[in-house]
N, C-alpha and C positions, 0 to 999 in steps of 0.2 A: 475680177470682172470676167466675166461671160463671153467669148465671140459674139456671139450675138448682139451684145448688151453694147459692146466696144464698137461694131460695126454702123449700129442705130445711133451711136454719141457722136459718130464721124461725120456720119451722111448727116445727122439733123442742122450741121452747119456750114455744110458744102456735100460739092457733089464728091468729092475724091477720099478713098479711105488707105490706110496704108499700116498694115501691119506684120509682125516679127514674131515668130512662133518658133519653138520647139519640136521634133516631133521623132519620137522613138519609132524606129522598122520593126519588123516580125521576128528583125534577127539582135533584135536589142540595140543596134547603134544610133547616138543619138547625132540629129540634121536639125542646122536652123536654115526658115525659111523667110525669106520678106515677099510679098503680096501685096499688091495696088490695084485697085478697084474704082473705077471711076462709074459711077451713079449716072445713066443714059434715059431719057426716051425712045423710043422710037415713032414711026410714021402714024400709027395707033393711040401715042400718048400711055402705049406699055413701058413698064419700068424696066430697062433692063441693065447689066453690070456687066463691062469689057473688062479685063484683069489680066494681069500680069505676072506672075510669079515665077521666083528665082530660089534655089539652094545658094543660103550664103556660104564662104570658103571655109573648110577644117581650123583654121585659127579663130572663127567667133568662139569657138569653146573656151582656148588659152585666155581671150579677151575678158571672158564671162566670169572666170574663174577669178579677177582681179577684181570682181566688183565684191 
């Protein structure tokens, strides 16, 4: 599934989205990240997305490796 695709399945049954990524640097090492997104309006009735996001610690890899 898609970011995208996962982002639309979150938000279509609430406003809060919450996801856990992988993500390889320029210099090859891989980071996982968790991301929380809360689905807003504003004073407009524009849609917009406050977020959060965190680098999780060098042991989600050991953890991953077990699955």
């Amino acid at each position: 599934m898609s970011l995208k695709e996962e982002i639309k399945r979150q938000t279509s049954s609430g406003k809060v989205f919450m996801y856990e990524n992988r993500l390889i640097t320029k210099g090859g090492e891989v980071r996982w990240v968790w991301t929380s997104a809360e689905l807003r309006r504003d004073a407009r009735q524009r849609h917009t997305f406050t977020v959060f996001s965190m680098t999780l610690p060098p042991r989600k890899k050991t953890r991953r490796s077990w699955s």
